[in-house]
C-alpha positions as a Python dict, from the first residue, in 0.01 Angstrom:
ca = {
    (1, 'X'): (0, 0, 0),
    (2, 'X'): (198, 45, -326),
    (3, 'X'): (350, -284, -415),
    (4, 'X'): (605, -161, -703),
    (5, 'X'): (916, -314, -718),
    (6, 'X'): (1212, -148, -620),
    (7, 'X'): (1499, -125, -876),
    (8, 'X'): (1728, -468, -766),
    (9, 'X'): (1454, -612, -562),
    (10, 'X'): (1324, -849, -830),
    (11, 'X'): (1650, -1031, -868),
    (12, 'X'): (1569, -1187, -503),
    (13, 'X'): (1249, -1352, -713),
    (14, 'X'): (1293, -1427, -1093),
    (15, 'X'): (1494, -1230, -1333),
    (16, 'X'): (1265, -1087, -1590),
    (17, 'X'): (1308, -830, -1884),
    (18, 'X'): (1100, -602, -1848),
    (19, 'X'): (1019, -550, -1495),
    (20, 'X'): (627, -505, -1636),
    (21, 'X'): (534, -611, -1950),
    (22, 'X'): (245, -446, -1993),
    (23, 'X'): (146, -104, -1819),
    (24, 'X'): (-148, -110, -1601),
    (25, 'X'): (-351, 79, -1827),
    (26, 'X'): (-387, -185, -2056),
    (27, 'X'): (-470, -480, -1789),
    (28, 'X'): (-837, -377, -1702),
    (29, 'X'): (-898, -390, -2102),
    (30, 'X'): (-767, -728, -2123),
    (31, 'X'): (-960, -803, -1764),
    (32, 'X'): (-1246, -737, -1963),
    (33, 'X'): (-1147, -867, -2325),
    (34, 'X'): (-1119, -1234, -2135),
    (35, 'X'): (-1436, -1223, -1903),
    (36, 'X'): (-1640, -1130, -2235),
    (37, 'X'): (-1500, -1478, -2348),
    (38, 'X'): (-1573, -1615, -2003),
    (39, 'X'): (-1939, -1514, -2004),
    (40, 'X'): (-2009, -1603, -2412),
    (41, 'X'): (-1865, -1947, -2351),
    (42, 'X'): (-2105, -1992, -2013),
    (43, 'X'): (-2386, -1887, -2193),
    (44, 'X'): (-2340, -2121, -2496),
    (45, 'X'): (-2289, -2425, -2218),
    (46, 'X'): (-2642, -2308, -2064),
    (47, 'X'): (-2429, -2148, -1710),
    (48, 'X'): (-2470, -1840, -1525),
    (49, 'X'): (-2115, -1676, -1614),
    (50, 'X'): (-2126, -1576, -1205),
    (51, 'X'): (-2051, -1945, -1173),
    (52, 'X'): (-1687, -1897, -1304),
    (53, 'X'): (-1402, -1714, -1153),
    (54, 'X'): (-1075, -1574, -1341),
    (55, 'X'): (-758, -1629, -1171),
    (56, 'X'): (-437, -1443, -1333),
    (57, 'X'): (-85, -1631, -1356),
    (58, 'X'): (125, -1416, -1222),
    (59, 'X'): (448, -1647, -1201),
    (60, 'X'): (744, -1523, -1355),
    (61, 'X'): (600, -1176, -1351),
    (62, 'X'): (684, -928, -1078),
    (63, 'X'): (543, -853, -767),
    (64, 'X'): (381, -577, -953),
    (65, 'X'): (120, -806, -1189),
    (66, 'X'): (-46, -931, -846),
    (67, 'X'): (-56, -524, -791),
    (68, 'X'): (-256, -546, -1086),
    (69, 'X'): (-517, -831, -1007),
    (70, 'X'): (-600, -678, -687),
    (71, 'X'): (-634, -312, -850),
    (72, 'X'): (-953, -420, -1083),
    (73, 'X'): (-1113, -642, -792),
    (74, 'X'): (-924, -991, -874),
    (75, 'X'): (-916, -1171, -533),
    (76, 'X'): (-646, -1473, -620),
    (77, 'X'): (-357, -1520, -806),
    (78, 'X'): (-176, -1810, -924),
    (79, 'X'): (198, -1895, -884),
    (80, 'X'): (389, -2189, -988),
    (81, 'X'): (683, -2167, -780),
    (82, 'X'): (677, -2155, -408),
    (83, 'X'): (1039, -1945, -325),
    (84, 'X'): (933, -1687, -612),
    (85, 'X'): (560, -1664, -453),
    (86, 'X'): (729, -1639, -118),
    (87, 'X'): (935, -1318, -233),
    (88, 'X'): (676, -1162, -415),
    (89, 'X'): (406, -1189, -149),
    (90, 'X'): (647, -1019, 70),
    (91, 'X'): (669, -708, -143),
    (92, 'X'): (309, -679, -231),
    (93, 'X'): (75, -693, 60),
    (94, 'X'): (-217, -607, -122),
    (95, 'X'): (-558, -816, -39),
    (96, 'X'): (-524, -1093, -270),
    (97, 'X'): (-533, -1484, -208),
    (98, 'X'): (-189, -1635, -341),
    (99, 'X'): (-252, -1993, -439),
    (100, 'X'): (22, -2237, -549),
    (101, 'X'): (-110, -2397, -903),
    (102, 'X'): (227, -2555, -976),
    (103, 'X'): (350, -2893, -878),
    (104, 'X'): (480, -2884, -502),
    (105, 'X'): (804, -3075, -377),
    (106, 'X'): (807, -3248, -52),
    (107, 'X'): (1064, -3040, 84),
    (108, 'X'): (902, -2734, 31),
    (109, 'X'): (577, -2831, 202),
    (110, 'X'): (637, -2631, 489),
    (111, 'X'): (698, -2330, 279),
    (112, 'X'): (413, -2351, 96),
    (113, 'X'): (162, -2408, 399),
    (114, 'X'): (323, -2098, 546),
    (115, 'X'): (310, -1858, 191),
    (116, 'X'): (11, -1973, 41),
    (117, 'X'): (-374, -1924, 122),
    (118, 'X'): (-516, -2212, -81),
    (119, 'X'): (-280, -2511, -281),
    (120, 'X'): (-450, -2632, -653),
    (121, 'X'): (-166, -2916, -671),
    (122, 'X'): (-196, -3175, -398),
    (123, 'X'): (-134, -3478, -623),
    (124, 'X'): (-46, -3738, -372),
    (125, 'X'): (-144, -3937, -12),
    (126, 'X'): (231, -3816, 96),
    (127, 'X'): (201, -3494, 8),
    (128, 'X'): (-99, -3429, 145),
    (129, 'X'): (27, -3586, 515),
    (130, 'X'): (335, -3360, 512),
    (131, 'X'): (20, -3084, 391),
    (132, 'X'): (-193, -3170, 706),
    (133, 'X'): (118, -3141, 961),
    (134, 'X'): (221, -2831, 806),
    (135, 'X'): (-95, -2664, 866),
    (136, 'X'): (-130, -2774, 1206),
    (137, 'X'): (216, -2661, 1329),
    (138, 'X'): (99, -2325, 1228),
    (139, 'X'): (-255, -2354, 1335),
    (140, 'X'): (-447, -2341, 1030),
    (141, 'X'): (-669, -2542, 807),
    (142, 'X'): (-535, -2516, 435),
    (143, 'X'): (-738, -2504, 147),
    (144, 'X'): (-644, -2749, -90),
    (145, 'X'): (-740, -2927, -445),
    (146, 'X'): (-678, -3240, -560),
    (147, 'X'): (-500, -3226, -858),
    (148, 'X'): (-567, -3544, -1138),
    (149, 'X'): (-384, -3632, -1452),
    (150, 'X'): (-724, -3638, -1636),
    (151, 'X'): (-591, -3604, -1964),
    (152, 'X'): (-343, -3921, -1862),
    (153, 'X'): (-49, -3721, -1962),
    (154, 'X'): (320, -3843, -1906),
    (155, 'X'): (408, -3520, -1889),
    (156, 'X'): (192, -3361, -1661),
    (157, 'X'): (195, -3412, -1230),
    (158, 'X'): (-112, -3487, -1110),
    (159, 'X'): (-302, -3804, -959),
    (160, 'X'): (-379, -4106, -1192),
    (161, 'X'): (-772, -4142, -1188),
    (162, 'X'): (-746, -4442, -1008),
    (163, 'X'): (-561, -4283, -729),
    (164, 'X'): (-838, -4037, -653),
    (165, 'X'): (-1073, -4239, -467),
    (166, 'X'): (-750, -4229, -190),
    (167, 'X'): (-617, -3891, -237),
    (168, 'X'): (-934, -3774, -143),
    (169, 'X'): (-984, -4024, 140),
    (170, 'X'): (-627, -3909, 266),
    (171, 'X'): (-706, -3559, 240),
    (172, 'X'): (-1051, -3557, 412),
    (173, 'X'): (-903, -3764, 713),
    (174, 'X'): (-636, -3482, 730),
    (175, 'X'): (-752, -3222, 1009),
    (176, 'X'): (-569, -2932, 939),
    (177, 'X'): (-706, -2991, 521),
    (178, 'X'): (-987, -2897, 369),
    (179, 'X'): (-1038, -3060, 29),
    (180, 'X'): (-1235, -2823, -186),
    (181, 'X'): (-1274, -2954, -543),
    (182, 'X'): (-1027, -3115, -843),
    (183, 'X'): (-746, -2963, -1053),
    (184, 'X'): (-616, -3052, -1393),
    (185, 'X'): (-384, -2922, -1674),
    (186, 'X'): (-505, -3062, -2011),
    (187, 'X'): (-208, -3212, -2254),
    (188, 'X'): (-55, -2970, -2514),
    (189, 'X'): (-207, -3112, -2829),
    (190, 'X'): (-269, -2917, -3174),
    (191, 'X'): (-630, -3146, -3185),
    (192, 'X'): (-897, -2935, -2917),
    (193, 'X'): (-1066, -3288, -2852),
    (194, 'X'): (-782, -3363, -2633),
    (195, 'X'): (-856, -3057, -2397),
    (196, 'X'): (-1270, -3118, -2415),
    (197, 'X'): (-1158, -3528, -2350),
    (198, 'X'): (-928, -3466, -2056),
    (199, 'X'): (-1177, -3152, -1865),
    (200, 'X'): (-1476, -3380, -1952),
    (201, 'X'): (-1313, -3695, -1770),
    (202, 'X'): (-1223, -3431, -1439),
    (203, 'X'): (-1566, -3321, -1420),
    (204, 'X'): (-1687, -3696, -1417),
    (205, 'X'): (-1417, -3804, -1190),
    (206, 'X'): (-1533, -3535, -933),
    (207, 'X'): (-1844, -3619, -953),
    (208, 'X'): (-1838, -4017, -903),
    (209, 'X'): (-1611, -3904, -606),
    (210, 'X'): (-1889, -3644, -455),
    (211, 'X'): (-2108, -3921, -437),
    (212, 'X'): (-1911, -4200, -327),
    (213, 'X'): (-1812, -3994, -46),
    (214, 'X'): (-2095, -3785, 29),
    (215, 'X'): (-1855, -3451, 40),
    (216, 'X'): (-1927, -3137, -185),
    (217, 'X'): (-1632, -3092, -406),
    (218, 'X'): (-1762, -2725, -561),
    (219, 'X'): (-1429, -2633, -699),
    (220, 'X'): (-1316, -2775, -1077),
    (221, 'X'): (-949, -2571, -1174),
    (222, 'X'): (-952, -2575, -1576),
    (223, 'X'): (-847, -2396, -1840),
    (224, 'X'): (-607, -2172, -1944),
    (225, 'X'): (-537, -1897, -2211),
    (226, 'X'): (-568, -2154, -2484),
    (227, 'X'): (-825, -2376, -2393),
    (228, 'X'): (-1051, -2196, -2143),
    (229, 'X'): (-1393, -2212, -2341),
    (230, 'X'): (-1406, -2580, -2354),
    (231, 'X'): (-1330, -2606, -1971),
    (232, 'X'): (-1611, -2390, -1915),
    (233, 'X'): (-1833, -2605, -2146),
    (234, 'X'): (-1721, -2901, -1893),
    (235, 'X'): (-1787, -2713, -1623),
    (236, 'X'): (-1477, -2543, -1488),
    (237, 'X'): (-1523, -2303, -1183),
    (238, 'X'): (-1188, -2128, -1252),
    (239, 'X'): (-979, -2032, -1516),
    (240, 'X'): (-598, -2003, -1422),
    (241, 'X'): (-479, -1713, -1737),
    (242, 'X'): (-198, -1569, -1752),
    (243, 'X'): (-45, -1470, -2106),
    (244, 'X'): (-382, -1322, -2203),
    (245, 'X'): (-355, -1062, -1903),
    (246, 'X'): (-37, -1010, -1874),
    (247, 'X'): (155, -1096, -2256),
    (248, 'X'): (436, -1326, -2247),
    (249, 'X'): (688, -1404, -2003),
    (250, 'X'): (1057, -1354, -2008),
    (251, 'X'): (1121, -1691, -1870),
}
């Protein structure tokens, strides 16, 4: 189904200038230009580059850019915001996963059970609870990650380390969640140790919590446009970009 937005439809979602910022001629180059990265940093850190998915930001793009992931075989997306995912999903039913990656208010729990097929940013015991009844009012088990303030950032959301042990314990006694791995967003910082620090600490933080409580936690969410390589050195599964698929954003 064509999934282009109508002239006046975006306003309902985000205002942007452009409507696209890129046409979709260009997006399978830089598809291609960023999983050539993906694959050189795997192979320097010694992994199979099969062992790490792309995920494109599409938030504060239009409906259009998830258009785009789907088009060259891209089976999530990422959106920050749950009314502008909401909208967007609704103009572009195009087989793609839509998972939330930005921090998640109580109030909008509901919401986001109901528009989104997996949630990256379940950072707290409460949250996950409202999570859990959410999902079974609707009759589904949700997808979720847990996601930790690895790099200890005041400025980030996110779990403190020390709070993971029962965020995860929360989430795995939820029924209607399924806890699937870790998420983090590393601190801006000019110095590239901070990044390699704070994806380093996630990866160790899942894995004293895989063995503590027996439970698989496959997924690690890290990296981004700037910093992917030295999430993948650390052992990210999946790289959330968005301004080197789709240029930058208008807001």
């Amino acid at each position: 189904m064509d999934c282009r937005v109508k002239p006046g439809a975006l306003t309902k979602v985000v205002s942007l200038k452009p409507l696209v910022l890129i046409d979709f001629a260009e997006f399978p180059r830089r598809v291609g230009a960023v999983r050539t990265q993906i694959e050189a940093a795997a192979r320097v850190a010694g992994r199979d580059p099969a062992t790490v998915k792309l995920q494109p930001v599409t938030k504060n793009h239009p409906a259009e850019a998830a258009a785009f992931a789907a088009r060259v075989g891209l089976d999530s997306v990422g959106e920050n915001r749950v009314q502008e995912a909401a909208g967007k999903r609704a103009q572009c039913p195009e087989p793609v996963r839509w998972e939330l990656i930005g921090h998640l208010q109580s109030n909008k729990a509901k919401l986001a059970v109901e528009t989104f097929d997996r949630i990256q940013s379940v950072d707290s015991v409460k949250l996950a609870g409202l999570l859990d009844r959410a999902a079974g009012s609707l009759g589904k088990v949700l997808p979720v990650l847990l996601q930790i303030n690895a790099g200890r950032d005041p400025a980030k959301f996110g779990a403190e380390p020390a709070d993971a042990p029962a965020l995860l314990e929360a989430a795995l006694a939820a029924p209607h969640l399924r806890p699937e791995g870790l998420m983090t967003i590393a601190p801006l910082s000019d110095d590239p140790a901070v990044a390699v620090r704070t994806f380093e600490n996630l990866r160790s933080i899942r894995d004293d919590l895989a063995a503590r409580f027996g439970r698989p936690l496959p997924e690690l969410s890290m990296g981004m446009s700037g910093d992917f390589p030295a999430a993948i050195a650390a052992g990210s599964t999946l790289v959330r970009i968005g301004t080197a698929l789709y240029g930058a954003r208008d807001a």
